[in-house]
N, C-alpha and C positions, 0 to 999 in steps of 0.2 A: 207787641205785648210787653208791658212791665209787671214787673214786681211789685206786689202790694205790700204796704208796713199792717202792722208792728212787724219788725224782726229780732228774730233771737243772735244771742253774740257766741257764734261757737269757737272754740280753741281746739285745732290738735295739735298736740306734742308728740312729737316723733324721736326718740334718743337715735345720735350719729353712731353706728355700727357698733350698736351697742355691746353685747359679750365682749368683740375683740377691743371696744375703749375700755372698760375696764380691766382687761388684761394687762392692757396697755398703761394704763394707772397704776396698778398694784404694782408694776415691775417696768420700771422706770429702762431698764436695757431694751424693753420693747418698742417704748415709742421710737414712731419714723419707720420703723418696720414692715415690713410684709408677712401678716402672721393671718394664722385660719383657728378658729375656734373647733377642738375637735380630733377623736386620736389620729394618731398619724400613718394609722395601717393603711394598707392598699386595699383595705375591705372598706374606711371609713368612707365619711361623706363631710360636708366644710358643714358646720352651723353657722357661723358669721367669720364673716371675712373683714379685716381692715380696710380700710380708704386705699393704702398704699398696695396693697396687694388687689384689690378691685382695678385699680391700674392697669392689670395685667390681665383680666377677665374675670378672676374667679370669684364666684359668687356663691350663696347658701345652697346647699341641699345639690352641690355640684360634689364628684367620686375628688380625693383623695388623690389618685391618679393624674384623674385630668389636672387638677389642681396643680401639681408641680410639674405638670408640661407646660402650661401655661405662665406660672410661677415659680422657677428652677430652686431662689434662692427662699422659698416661704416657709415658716417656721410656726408648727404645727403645735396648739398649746392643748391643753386639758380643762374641758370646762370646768368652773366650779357655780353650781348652779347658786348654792346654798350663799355666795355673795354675791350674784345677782339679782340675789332676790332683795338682801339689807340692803342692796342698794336703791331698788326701788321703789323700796320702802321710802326711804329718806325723799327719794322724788315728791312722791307722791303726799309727804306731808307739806311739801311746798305747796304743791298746789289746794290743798284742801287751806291754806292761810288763805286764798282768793276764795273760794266757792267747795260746798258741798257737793255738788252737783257737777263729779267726775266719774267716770266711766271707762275704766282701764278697759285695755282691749289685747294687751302682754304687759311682761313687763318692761315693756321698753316705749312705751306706748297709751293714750289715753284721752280721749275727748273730754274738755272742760265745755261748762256752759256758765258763763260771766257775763249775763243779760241783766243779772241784779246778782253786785258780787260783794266782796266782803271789807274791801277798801275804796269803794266808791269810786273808783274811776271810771265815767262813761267812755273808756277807751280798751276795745279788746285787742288792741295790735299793742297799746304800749302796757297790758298787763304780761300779754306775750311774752314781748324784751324785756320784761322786771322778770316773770320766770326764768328763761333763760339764763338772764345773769346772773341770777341768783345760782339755777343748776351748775353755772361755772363756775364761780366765786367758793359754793359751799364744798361743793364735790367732788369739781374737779371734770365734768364731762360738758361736752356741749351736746346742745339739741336742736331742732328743727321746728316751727311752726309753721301751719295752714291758720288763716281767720275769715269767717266768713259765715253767713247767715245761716250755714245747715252743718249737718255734719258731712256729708258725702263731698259736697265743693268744698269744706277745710281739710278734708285728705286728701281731695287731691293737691290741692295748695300746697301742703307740706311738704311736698316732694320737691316742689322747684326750685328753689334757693338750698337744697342740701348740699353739701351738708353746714351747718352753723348759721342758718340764715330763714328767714322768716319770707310770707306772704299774705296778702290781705286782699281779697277779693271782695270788693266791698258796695253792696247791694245792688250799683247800678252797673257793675259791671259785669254780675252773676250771669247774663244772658249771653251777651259776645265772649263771655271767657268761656263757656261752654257750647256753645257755636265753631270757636273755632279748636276746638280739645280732640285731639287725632283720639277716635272710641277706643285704640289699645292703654291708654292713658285714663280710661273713667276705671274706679275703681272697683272692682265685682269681675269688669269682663277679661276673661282669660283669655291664653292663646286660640284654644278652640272656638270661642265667642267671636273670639276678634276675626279670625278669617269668614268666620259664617258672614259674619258683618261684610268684609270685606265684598268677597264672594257676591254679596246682596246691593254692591253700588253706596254701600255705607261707610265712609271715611274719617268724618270728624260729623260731631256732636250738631253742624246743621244740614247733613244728611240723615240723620239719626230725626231730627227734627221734621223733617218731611215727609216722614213714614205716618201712616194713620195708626191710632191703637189697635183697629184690626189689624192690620199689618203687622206688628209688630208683636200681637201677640199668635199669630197664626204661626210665627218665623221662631219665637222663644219662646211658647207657653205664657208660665206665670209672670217671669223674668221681663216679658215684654210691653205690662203695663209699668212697671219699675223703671225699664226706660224710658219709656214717653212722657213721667214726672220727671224723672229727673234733669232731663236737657232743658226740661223748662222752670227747672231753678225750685222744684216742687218734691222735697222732701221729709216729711214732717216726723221721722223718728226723733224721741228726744233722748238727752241725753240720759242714762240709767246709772244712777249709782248704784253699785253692789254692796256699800254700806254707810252708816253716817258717821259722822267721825265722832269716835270716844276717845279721843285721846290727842294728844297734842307732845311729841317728842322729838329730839335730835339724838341720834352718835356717831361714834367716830371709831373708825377700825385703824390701830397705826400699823406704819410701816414695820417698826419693833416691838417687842413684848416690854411691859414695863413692869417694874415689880417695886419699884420704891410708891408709896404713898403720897410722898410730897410733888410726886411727878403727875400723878392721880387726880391731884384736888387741882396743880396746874391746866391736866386738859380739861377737867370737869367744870372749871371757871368758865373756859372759852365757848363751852358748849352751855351752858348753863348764861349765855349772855344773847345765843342766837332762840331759846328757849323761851327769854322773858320777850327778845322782839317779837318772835312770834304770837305769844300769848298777846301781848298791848297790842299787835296791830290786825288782831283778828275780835279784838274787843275779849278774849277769850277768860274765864281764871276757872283755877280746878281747886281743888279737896286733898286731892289722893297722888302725892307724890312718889315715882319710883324710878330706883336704880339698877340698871342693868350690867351686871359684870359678864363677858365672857374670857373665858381664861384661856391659855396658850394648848389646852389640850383639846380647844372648842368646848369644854362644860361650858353650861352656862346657869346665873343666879342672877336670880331679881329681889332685892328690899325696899318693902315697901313701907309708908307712913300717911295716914291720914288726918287731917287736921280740923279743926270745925268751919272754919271761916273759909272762904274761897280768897285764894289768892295768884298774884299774878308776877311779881318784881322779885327780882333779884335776892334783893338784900331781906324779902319774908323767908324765900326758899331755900336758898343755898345754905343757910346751917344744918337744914334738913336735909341736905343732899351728904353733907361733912358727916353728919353722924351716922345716915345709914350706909357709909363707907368706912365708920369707923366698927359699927355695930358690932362686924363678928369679924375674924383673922380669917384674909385674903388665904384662899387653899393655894395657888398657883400664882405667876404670873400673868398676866392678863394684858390681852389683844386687842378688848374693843369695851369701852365706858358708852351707856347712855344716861339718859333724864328722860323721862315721861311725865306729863300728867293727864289724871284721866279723873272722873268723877267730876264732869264739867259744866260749869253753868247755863252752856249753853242746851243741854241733853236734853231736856225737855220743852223746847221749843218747836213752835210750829213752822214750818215755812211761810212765808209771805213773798206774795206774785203779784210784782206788781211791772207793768208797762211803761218802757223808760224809752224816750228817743234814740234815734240809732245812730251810734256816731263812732265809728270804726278808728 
């Protein structure tokens, strides 16, 4: 049996132990560490654990306890979710530079579909490694991809090269990669699935494959025509976005509070140059330009300006960024500068589907 074309080019992006990296970011004595996201009572439980402390066994949703039997010297942080979130924010405006057609799944987490994407390169492994780099370069974190014609086989993908490393299952070899895939390894089936499997003479994906769909669903209900598609590379959910993009932004949260102006318009240059690459290389220009201040007590202000023309460069925008930074007297010091634009050309356009050759 093969694989029939067209095929679709899916992306997932997986962030490396996400919470505890950016802990790990924001407090520079962390890296290299062995830390657990999460309080530190003997009532808690880990939400994410570092790389270096997985070393040592402990993993999500494990007690607190266990956790430093296993890890004596691990160093128990306090989430903050609420920069979790900015931060996935900024992810995820990466990825909308490639394709509309993303589908978070957390925040650390999110299927692309770059079958027809936004810089034209019929290659989803090296759109992959330009996000990637990009997530290191901008932010400061790395990630992980799967690529491969569905979404179900580029999750699993993801997982194998983690963390910092990518895979590309690439169409002809979707059949023997799931053939030989231990079923505790396809992604849905749990522990209790996985023994029933076991249990049933079911090892890897072409024992799984030798079952009939009665079989299989007589063994798991509904779940059991789910498997019998999928080991044979047959998964047709697409990707869903949960919105379109209106807006097109960068910021930057510092290490220190700044309160001089002159230091202001410095970082707002830097972010105000990843802002125009964005715009020019999404084809993008907006209307309605706005600045984000949040201040050192977390308030937070946005000023806005709209203009007639759509624009997209540097040197149209950034006076408009100066003056609504000069607009009104800064209340505080201030933690985190952005640039948005929204009101955008593209807003009212239709999607076009069109069928590209497949070339991974």
């Amino acid at each position: 049996m093969t694989l029939e074309p067209p095929f679709r080019k899916i992306i997932h992006v997986d962030m490396d132990a996400y919470f505890a990296s950016v802990e790990q970011l924001d407090n520079p004595e962390l890296r290299g560490k062995a830390i657990a996201v999460g309080g530190g009572g003997d009532r808690g439980v880990v939400s994410a654990a570092s790389y270096e402390a997985r070393k040592f066994g402990v993993k999500s949703a494990m007690s607190n306890v266990l956790a430093k039997q296993k890890c004596p010297h691990i160093i128990f942080v306090r989430g903050n979710y609420s920069r979790y979130k900015e931060i996935s924010h900024q992810i995820r405006e990466i990825f909308y530079d490639y394709t509309d057609l993303v589908e978070p799944l957390s925040l650390d987490e999110a299927y692309l579909d770059v079958t027809q994407n936004k810089v034209g390169n019929p290659s989803a492994s090296l759109i992959a490694q330009e996000i990637r780099a990009r997530i290191l370069n901008e932010i400061g974190l790395t990630a992980s991809a799967g690529i491969s014609i569905n979404k179900f086989v580029a999750k699993v993908a993801s997982d194998i090269n983690k963390p910092n490393g990518q895979k590309t299952i690439n169409p002809e070899e979707v059949l023997t990669f799931l053939e030989e895939l231990p079923v505790n390894k396809f992604y849905g089936v749990g522990k209790v699935t996985a023994a029933k499997m076991f249990n049933n003479g079911i090892f890897k994906g072409k024992d799984l494959k030798e079952k009939s769909l009665e079989e299989l669903v007589h063994l798991f209900g509904k779940s059991g025509a789910h498997y019998y598609n999928i080991v044979r590379g047959v998964h047709k959910s697409e990707v869903k976005p949960n919105r379109i993009r209106k807006s097109v932004g960068a910021e930057r949260t510092f290490r220190e509070n700044i309160s001089s102006e002159i230091f202001m318009i410095e970082k707002l240059n830097h972010i105000a140059d990843e802002i125009e690459k964005r715009l020019l290389k999404s084809k993008t220009k907006g209307k309605t330009i706005t600045l984000k201040i949040k201040y050192s007590d977390f308030t937070q202000q946005t000023r806005s300006k709209t203009v007639d023309q759509f624009i997209a460069k540097k040197k149209e925008f950034f006076p408009l960024v100066e003056e609504l930074l000069y607009q009104d007297k800064l209340k505080n010091s201030v933690r985190l500068l952005g640039i948005s634009f929204s009101n955008l050309n593209t807003e009212k356009k239709a999607p076009v589907w069109v069928q590209l050759k497949f070339d991974f």
